[in-house]
C-alpha positions in Angstrom: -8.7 4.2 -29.8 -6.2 2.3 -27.2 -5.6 5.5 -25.7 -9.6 5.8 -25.4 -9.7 2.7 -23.8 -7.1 3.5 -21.0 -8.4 6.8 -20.4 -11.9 5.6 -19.6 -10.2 2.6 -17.6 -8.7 4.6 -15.1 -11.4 7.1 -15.4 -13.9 4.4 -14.2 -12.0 3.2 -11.6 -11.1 6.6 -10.5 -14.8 7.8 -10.3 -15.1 4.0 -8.4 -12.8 5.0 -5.7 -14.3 8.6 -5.3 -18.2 7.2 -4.8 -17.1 4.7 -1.9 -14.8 6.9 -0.5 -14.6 8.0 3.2 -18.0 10.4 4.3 -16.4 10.8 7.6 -12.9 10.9 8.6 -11.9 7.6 9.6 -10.4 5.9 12.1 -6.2 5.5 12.8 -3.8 7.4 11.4 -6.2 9.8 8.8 -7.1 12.6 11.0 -3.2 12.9 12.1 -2.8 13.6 8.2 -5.7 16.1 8.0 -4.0 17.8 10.7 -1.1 18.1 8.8 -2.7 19.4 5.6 -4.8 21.8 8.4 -1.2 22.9 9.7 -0.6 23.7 6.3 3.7 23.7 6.6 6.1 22.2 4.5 8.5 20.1 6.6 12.0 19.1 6.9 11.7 16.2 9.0 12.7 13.2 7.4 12.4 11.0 10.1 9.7 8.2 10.4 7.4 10.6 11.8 8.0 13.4 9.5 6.7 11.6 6.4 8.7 13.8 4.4 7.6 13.1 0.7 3.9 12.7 1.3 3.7 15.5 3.8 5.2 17.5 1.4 3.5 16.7 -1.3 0.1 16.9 0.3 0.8 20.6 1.1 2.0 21.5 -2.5 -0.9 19.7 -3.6 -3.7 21.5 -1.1 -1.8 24.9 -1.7 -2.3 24.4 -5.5 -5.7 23.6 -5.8 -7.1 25.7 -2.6 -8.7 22.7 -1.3 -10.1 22.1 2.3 -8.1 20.2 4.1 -9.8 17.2 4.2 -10.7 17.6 0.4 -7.1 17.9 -0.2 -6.4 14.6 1.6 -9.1 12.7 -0.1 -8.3 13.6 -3.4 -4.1 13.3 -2.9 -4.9 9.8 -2.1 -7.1 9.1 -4.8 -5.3 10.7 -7.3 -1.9 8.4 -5.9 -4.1 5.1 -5.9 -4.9 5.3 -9.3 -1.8 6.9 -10.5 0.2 3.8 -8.9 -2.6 1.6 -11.0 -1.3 3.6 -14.5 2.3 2.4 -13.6 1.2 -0.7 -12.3 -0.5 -1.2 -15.8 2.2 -0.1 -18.1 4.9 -2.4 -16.2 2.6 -5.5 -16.8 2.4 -4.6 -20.4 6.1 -4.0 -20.4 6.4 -7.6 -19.1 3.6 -9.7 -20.9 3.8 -7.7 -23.8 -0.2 -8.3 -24.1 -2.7 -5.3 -23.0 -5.8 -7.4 -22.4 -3.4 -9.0 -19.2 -2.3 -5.5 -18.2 -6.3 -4.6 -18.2 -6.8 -8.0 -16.2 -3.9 -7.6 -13.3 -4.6 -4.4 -12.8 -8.3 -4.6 -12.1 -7.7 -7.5 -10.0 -5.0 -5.5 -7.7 -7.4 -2.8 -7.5 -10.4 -4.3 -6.4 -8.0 -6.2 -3.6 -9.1 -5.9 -0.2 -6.2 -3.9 1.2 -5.3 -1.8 -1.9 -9.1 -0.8 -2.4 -9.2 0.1 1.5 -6.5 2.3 1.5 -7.4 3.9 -1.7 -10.9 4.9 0.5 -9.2 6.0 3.7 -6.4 8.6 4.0 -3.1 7.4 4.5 0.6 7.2 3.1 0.4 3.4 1.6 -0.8 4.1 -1.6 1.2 7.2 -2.2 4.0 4.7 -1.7 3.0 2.3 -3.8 3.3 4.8 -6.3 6.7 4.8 -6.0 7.2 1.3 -5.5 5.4 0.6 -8.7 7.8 3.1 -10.3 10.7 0.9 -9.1 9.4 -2.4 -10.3 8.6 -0.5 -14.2 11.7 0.6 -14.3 13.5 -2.6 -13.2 11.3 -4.9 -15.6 12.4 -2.2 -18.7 16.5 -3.0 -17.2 15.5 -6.8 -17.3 14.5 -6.2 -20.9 16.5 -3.9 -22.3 20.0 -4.5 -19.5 20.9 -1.0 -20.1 22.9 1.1 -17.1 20.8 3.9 -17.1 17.7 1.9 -16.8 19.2 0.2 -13.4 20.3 3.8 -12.4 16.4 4.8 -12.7 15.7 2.3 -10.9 17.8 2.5 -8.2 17.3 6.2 -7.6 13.8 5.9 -7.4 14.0 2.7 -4.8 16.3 5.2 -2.6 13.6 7.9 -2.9 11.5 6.0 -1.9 12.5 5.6 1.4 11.6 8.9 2.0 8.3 7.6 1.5 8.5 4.8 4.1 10.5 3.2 5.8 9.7 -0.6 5.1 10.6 0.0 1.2 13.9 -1.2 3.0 12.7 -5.2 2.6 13.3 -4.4 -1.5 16.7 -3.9 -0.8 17.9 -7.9 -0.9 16.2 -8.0 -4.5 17.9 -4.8 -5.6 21.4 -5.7 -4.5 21.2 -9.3 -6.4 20.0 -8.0 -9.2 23.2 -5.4 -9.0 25.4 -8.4 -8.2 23.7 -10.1 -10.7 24.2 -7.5 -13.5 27.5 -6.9 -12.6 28.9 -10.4 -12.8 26.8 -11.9 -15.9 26.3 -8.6 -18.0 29.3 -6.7 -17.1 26.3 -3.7 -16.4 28.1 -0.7 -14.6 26.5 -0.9 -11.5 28.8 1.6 -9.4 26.8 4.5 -10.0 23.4 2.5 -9.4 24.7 1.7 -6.0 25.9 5.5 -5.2 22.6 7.0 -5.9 20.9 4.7 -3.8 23.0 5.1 -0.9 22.9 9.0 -1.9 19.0 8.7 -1.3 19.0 6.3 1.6 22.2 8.6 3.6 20.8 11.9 3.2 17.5 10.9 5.1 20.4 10.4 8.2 22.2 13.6 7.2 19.7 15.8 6.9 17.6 15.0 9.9 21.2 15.6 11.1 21.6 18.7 10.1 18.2 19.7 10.9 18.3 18.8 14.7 16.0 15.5 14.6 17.1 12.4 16.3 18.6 10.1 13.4 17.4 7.5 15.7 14.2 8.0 14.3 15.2 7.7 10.8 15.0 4.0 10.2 12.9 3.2 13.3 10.2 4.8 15.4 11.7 4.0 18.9 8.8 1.5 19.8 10.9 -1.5 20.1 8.4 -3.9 20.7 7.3 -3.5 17.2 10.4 -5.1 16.0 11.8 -6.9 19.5 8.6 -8.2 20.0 8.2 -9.7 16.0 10.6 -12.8 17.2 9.6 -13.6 20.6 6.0 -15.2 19.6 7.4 -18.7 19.9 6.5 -21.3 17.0 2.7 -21.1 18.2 2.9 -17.3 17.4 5.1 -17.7 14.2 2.2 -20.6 12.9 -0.8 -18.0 13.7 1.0 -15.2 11.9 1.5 -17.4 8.9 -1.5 -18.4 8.8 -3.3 -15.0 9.3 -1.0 -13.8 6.7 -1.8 -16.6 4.0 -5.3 -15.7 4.8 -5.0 -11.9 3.8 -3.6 -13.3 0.7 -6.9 -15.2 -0.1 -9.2 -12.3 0.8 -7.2 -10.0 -1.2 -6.7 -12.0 -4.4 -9.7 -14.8 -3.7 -9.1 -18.1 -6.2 -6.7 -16.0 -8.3 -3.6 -17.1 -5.8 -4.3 -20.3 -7.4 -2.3 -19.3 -10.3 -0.1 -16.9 -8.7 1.2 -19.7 -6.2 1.7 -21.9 -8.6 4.1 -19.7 -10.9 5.5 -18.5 -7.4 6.5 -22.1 -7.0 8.2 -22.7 -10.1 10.2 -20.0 -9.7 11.6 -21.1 -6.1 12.3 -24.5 -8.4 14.1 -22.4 -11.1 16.2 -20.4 -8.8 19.4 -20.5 -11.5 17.3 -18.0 -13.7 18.4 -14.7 -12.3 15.5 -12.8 -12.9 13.4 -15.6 -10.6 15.3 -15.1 -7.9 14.9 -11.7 -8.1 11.0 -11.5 -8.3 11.0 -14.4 -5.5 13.0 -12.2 -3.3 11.5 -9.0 -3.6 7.7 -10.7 -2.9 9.5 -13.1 0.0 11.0 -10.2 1.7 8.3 -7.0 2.3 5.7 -10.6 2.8 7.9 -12.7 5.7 8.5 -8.6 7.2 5.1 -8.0 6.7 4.0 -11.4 8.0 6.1 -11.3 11.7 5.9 -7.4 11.8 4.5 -6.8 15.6 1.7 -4.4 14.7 -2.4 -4.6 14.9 -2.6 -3.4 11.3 -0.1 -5.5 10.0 -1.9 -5.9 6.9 -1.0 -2.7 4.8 2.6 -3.8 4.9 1.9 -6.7 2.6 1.4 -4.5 0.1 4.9 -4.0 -1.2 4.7 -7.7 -1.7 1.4 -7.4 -3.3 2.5 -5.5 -6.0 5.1 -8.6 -6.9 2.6 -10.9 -6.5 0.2 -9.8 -9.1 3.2 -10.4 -11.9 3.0 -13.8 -10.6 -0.8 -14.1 -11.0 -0.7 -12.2 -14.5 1.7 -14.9 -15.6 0.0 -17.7 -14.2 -2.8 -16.6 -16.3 -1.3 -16.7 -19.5 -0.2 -20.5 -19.0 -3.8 -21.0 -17.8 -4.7 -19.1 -21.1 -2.2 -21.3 -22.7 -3.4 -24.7 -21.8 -6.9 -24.6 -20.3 -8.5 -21.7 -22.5 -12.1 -22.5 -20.8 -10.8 -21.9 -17.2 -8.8 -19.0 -18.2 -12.1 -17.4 -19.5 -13.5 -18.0 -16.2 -11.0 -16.5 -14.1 -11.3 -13.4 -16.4 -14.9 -12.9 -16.0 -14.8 -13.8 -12.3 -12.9 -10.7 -11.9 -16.0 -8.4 -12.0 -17.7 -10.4 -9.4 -14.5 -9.4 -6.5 -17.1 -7.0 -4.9 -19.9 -9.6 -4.4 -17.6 -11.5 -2.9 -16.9 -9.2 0.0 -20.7 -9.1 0.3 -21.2 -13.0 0.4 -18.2 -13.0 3.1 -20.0 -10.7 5.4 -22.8 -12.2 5.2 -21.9 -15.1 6.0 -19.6 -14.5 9.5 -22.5 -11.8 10.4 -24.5 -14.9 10.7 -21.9 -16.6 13.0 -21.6 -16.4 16.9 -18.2 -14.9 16.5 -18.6 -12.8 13.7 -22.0 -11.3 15.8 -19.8 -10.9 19.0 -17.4 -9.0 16.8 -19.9 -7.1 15.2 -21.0 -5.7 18.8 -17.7 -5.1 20.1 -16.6 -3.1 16.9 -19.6 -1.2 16.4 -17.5 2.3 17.0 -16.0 1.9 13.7 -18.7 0.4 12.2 -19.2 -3.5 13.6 -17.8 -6.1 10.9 -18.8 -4.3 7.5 -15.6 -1.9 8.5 -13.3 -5.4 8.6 -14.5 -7.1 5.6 -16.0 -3.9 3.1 -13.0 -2.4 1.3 -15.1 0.6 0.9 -16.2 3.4 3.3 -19.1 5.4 1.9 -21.6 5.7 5.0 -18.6 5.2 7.7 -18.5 6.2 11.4 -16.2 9.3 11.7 -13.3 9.6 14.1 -14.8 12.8 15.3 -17.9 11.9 16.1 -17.1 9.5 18.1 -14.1 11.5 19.8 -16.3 14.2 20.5 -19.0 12.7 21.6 -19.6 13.5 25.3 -21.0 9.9 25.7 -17.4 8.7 24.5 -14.8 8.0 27.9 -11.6 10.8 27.4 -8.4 8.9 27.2 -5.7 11.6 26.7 -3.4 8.8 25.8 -5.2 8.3 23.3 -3.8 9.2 20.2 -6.9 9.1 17.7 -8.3 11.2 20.7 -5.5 13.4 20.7 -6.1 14.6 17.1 -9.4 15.3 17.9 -8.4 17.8 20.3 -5.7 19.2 17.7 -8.3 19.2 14.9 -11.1 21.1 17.3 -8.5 23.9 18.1 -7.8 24.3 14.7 -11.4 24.5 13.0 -13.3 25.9 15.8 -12.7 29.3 14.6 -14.4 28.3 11.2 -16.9 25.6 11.8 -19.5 25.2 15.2 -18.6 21.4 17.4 -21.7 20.1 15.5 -20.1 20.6 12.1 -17.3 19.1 12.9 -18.5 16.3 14.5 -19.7 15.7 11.3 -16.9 16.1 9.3 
């Protein structure tokens, strides 16, 4: 019967994801991707700009099933999203031992703001938070079980995954103290935990090497103002970034940071426990990177830290459950109400000045409902807009230059008005 239970879990939120999924191609980077499954070529660029794991999955996956393209994309990404959910699942269960709070954290990170968005768009993050999740369940089973194999797992699967993405390098800090760490107090054989890593992380250089790519690119995109122009904000720009990012943290995880701050907390006041400093690190990390990180869409790179953060919440719910069994009740059931409180936010800064300026200047990509809606059912596509003759031509334009990539390649098979459409 558990089995049941899971199965129609993940089914439901599954089925969730598909009906407010994308009916357009959206904005940014998704189109690029389309392109790629259009392209239909396995690549050996493992450069930033390769994507090497998801590209090449995305193909195996599109050449498997036969799908379209776009169908492929869509469905990669929402198989991924709730795939990273399963493992999310398991590892709280591994940790709290209880299922009920495995069932309650994982809802909650799935109906977050940013996981939920990028679960309805198509892009790499939740691909790679499949493999980050794999990296924290295998790390909580070491913690529990201090076995060598277990940290070898663990450790080949965090080098892996920076053929995924690059920013999976802000986990390193908690991976090497918890190496240090198991070294020193557990006499753990660590040696070949640290070789398979650096295996992983090496080869990305060597083979873009080999291939004739610039290893330049490997670890960095070449756009130095991205990370040059993360410290030069001055303390005024370091306060607004804080603040922006504590404020994704509330509309991702609404009055259930309440209890995740507070274990947070007592674990920066427990810092002698190893496995404290460990979880403190790997959320402080990917979140202070994510937090300065000199990029417009800053906000899907807090979601490495995300997936820490929610162990904290789960665990701050069990001493809620603890002590205060009433307000623990509460916080359960206000889980279900997450969506309405998207709703009740956009209603309310629609009704502002600001948020009604905003609306007007965004109304390409869909006015505010496309900043605070996690879902996309209904959206503005990137080709219509791109290929509407009303729309200015910027060939600079990168969005406008996979419109042009995306035309040559399906005009053969579909008419301008289809596409627009697509």
């Amino acid at each position: 019967m558990r089995n049941l239970y899971r199965v129609l879990f993940f089914g439901f939120l599954f089925f969730l994801y598909w009906f407010f999924s994308f009916s357009r191609v959206p904005f940014g980077d998704a189109l690029g991707l389309v392109n790629t499954a259009e392209i239909n070529q396995f690549t050996d660029n493992t450069t930033v700009f390769g994507k090497f794991l998801y590209t090449n999955f995305l193909i195996g996956f599109k050449t498997i099933f036969g799908l379209d393209s776009i169908s492929a994309a869509r469905f990669f990404n929402l198989i991924f999203s709730v795939l990273t959910l399963a493992v999310l699942f398991f590892a709280l269960k591994l940790k709290f031992k209880k299922e009920r709070v495995a069932y309650l954290g994982t809802l909650i990170f799935a109906l977050s703001f940013t996981y939920w968005k990028q679960t309805e768009i198509i892009e790499v993050y939740t691909f790679n938070s499949f493999w980050v999740a794999l990296y924290i369940y295998f790390t909580i089973r070491f913690l529990a079980h201090r076995k060598s194999s277990l940290l070898f797992i663990s450790s080949l699967i965090l080098g892996l995954s920076l053929w995924s993405h690059v920013q999976n390098i802000m986990l390193i800090p908690g991976w090497l103290f918890l190496c240090f760490k198991s070294y020193k107090s557990n006499q753990i054989k660590v040696l070949p935990s640290i070789i398979v890593f650096a295996a992983f992380a090496f080869g990305l250089y060597f083979l873009a090497f080999l291939n004739g790519y610039d290893t330049s690119k490997v670890f960095g995109s070449g756009n130095s103002d991205w990370v040059t122009g993360s410290f030069k904000k001055g303390i005024f720009g370091f306060s607004k970034n804080m603040a922006v990012a504590v404020g994704y943290l509330v509309y991702n995880f609404w009055m259930f940071i309440i209890p995740g701050f507070f274990v947070f907390f007592q674990k920066i006041k427990s810092f002698r426990y190893n496995q404290n400093i460990f979880y403190a690190l790997s959320f402080l990390v990917p979140f202070s990177f994510a937090t300065i990180y000199n990029v417009s869409d800053n906000y899907v790179f807090f979601l490495n830290a995300y997936l820490f953060f929610i162990f904290f919440i789960v665990e701050g719910l069990l001493v809620l459950r603890n002590q205060y069994l009433r307000i623990y009740r509460i916080f359960s059931v206000s889980v279900f109400c997450i969506p309405f409180f998207y709703l009740v936010s956009y209603f309310l800064v629609s009704k502002t000045p600001q948020g009604q300026q905003f609306d007007r200047e965004k109304s390409n990509k869909g006015g505010l409902s496309y900043y605070l809606f996690p879902w996309m059912r209904g959206n503005v596509g990137v080709l219509e807009y791109y290929l509407d003759e009303k729309t200015p031509a910027d060939p600079m334009d990168f969005m406008y230059k996979n419109c042009q990539e995306f035309l040559k390649l399906r005009k053969s098979k579909n008419s301008l008005e289809d596409i627009k459409k697509m």
